[in-house]
N, C-alpha and C positions, 0 to 999 in steps of 0.2 A: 368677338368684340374686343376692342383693347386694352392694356390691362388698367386698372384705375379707372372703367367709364361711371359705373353706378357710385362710390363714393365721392366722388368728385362734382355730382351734381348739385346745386342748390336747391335749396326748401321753394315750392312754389311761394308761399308768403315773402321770401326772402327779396324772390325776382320780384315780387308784384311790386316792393318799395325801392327799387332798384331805378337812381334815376342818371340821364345822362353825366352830369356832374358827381355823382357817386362812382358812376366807372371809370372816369378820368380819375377821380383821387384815387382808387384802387389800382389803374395802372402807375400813376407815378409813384407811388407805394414799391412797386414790383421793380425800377429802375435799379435799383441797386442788388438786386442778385441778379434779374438778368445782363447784367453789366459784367458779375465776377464770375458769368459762366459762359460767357460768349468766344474765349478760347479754347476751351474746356470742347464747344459747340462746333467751332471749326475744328481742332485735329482729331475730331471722331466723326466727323462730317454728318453728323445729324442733330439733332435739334436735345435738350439738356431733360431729360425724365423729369428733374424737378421743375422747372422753368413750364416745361407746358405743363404740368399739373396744376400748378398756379395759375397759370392763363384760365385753366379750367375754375378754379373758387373762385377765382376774381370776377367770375358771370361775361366774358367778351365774348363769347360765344352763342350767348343768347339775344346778341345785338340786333340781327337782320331776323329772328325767327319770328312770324305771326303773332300778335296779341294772342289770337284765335286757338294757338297752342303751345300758349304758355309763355311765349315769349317776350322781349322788350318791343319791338319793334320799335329801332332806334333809327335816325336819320343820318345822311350820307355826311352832313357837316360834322355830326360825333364823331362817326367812324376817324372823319380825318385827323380831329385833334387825337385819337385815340393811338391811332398809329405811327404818329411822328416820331411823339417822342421814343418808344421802343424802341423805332429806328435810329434814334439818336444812341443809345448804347448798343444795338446790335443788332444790325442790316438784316442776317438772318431769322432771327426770333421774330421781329415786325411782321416779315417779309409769311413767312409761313403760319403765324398768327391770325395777322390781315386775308392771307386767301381763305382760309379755314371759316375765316366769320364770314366772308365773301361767297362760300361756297354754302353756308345755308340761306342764302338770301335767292341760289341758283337752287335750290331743292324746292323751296318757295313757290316755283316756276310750273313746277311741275303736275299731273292733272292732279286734285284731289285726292284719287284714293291712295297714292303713295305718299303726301304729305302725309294724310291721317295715319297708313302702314307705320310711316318709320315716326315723326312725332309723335305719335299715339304711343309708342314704346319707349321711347325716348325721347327727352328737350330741344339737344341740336344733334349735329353731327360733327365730328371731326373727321374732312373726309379731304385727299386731293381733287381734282378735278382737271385731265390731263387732256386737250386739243389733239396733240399730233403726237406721229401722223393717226389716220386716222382707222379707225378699229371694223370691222365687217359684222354685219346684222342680218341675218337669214330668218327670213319670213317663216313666221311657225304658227299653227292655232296658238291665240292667246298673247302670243308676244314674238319673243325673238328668239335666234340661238347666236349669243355673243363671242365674238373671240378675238385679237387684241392686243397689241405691246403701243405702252405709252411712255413717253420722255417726261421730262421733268413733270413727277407726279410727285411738287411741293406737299410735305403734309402728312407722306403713305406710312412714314417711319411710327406717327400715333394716330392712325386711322381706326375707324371703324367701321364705313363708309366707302368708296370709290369712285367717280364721274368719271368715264372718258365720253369720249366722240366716236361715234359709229357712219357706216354709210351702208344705208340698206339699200340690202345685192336685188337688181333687177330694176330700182327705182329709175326715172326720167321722167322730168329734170331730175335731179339729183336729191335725195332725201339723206341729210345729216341729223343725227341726232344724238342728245346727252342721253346716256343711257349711267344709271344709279344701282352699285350691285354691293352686296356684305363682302368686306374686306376678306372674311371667309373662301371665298371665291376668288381671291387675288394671290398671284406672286409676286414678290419682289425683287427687282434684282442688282445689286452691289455695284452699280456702276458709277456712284455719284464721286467723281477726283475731279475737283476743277480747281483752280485759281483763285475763286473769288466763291461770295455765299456758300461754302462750301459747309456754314452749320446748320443749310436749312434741310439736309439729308433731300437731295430730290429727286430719286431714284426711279430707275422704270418702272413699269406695273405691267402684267401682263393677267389675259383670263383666255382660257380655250376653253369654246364650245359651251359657254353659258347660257342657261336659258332664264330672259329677263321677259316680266310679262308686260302687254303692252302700257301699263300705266305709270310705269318705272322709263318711261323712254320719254324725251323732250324734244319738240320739234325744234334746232338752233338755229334754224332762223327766223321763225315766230320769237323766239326769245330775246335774238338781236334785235325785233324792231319791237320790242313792248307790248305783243302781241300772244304773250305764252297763258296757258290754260290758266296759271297762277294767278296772271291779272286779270281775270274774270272773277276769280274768288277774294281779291283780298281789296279793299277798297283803297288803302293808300297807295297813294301813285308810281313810289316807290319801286313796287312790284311790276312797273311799266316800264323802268328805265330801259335804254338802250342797251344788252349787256358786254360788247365788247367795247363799248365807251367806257364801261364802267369798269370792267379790266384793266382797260387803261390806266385808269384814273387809283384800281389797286398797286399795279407795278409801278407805277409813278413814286408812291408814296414812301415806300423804303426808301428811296432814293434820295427822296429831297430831305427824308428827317435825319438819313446818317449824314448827309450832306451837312447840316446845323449841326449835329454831333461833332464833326469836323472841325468845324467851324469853331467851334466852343474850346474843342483841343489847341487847335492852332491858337486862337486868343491869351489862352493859358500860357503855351508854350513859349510864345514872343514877349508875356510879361517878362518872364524869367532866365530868359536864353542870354547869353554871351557868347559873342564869336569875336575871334584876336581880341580879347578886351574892351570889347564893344556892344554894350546891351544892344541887343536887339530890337525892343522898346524904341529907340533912338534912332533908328536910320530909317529915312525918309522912304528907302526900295522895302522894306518891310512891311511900315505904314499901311503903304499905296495896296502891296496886295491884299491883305485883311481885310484895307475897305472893299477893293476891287469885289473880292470872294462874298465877303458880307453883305454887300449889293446883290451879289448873282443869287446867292442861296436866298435872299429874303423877296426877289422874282419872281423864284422858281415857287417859292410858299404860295404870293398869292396867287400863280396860275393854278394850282392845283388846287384852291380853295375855290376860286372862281370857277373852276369846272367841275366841283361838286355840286358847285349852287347850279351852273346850266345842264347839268346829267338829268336833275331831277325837275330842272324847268319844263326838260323837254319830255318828259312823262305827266308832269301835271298839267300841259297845255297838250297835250294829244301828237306831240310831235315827234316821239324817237323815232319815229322811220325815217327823217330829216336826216338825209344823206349829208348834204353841205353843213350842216351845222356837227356833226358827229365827226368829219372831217378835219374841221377846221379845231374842234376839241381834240380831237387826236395830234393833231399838228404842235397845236401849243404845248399840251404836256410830254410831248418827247422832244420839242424845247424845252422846256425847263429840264429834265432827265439831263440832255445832253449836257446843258449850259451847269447841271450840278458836277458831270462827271470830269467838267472842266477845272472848274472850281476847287473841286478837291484836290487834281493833280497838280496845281497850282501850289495848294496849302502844302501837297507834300515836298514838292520839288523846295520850299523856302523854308520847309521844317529843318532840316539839316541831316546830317548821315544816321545820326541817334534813334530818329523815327522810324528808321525801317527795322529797327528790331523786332521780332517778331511776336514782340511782350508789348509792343506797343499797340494801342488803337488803331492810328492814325492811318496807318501799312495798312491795316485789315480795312478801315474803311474805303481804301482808294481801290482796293481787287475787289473788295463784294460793289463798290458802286459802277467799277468797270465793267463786272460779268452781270450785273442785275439791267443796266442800261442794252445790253443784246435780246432783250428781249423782244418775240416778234414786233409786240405792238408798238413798239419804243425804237425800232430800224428808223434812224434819221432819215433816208434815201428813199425805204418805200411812202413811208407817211408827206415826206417831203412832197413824192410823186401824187398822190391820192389828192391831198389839196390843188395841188397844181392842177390833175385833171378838171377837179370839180368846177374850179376859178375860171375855167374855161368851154364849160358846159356840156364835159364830157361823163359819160357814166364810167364807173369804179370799176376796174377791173376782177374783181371780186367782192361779194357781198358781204364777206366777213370781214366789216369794219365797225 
């Protein structure tokens, strides 16, 4: 288990008076160190030991878990205000914070008795949860025998916990599943050097030849349409969402809040700047892009607010199997993703030479929003293509949307 998990948990009384507006003031509490550790977070390329330990007092991790064990069970409009701002001082803390809480809300999902296994033991998890590609699951009494290498497994650097995706050998059609194993059981492997988020540590993970029992396995495409074992046991609708809409709608959210982060720097910076003698403040070509960017980020806000409200619309009206509408929400929020990652090269391009020091924000903002925006869900071109199909009354060419 990882180090710091037991003391780091809250008093159940604590959580029970725990309310959404108490976690928001706790996180913006927490702005100002994760602010003085987020290059500290990129040139070690993983995430700040003190900083997620914080994450852990400050209860965000008990956002998505069950009333039923223990938890807040908080809604998707918190989550959002929760994770902006984070993103506003540091793309990767948001970014690997957000999926962690994200990824108890996927455990959630799962049948019963491994909810009660791993909540019975513990309040949440801090775990990745890794898509691709995809991992091999060999039919066994009882469960499976897992074995494995996944990519960006945001998270694995203070896990305790693990999700990847499986494809169990001999199924037709084809049977994908999240399968949930002890960190114990995991390797890691040092391959996280990129460009951008580089301090959300998000390294491989690999397991050979694990044996998971059948009720640690999740059917994912039950789970994509709101139809996972979890929504049979837990009564808020919540638990029905769509969940690669709701993905979505995680990777979106770093993006638009360091986008305002930006935003906020740039503001600052053109108060004060002089170029040849000439506040910056005062020319017209500066003005224009502030507003230009100030528009685009404050867009991109409310697409992504408005697609928390319809994520969960379409769980409490019976609808996440709604292809077209899950579409058409993926469309928009890798609109606004792109439209932020415009925005900021904009801000930096009119910053001047000074900004790209690499003491500065603004630099780190513009590579974690450009390597955070390649994410599958967030490909302008494929989601481009997916609506288009739909608009046209064609079915998706894959169901993981």
């Amino acid at each position: 288990m990882g180090d710091g998990v037991g003391p780091d948990w809250l008093e159940p009384a604590e959580v029970a008076s725990l309310t959404a507006h108490d976690l928001l003031a706790r996180v913006n509490e927490l702005l100002p160190l994760v602010a003085s550790r987020a290059e500290w977070a990129e040139l070690h390329r993983r995430p700040d030991d003190e900083v997620m330990a914080a994450m852990r007092r400050a209860g965000l991790y008990y956002h998505f878990v069950p009333k039923r064990f223990g938890g807040l069970e908080l809604g998707v409009p918190e989550f959002v205000d929760e994770v902006l701002p984070l993103a506003g001082v540091c793309a990767s803390t948001a970014w690997v914070t957000s999926f962690c809480m994200e990824h108890n809300l996927i455990l959630s999902l799962f049948p019963e008795q491994a909810q009660t296994e791993i909540f019975g033991a513990q309040p949440y998890i801090v775990a990745p949860a890794a898509g691709f590609p995809f991992g091999h699951a060999a039919p066994v009494p009882g469960g499976f025998r897992v074995s494995g290498r996944w990519s960006y497994a945001s998270g694995v650097m203070h896990a305790d916990w693990a999700m990847g995706t499986v494809i169990v050998e001999g199924s037709d059609p084809i049977d994908v599943r999240w399968v949930v194993v002890p960190i114990g059981d995991v390797e890691v492997h040092d391959v996280w050097r990129v460009d951008g988020m580089s301090g959300t540590g998000s390294n491989d993970m690999s397991i050979d030849d694990v044996f998971v029992p059948e009720h640690r396995a999740l059917d994912a495409v039950a789970a994509g349409d709101g139809a996972a074992p979890g929504a049979r046991i837990h009564e808020n609708p919540m638990y029905r969402m769509p969940l690669l809409t709701f993905l979505a709608l995680t990777a979106a959210l770093p993006i638009v809040g360091a986008a305002r982060g930006a935003q906020r720097l740039f503001a600052e910076r053109v108060a004060t700047r002089v170029s040849f003698g000439v506040p910056q403040a005062e020319r017209a070509t500066v003005q224009a892009v502030l507003g230009d960017v100030t528009v685009a980020v404050d867009v991109a806000e409310m697409i992504v607010r408005s697609a928390a409200d319809e994520i969960v619309a379409l769980a409490a009206t019976g609808r996440s199997d709604d292809i077209p509408a899950r579409a058409a929400i993926r469309a928009r929020l890798t609109h606004a993703t792109t439209t932020c990652r415009a925005a900021v090269r904009s801000m930096l391009d009119a910053a001047g030479s000074s900004a790209h020091d690499l003491s500065q924000p603004l630099q780190r903002i513009a590579r974690d929003v450009a390597m955070a925006s390649t994410h599958v869900v967030h490909d302008p071109l494929t989601t481009s293509e997916l609506y288009g199909r739909v608009i046209l009354g064609l079915p998706p060419q894959t169901p993981m949307i």
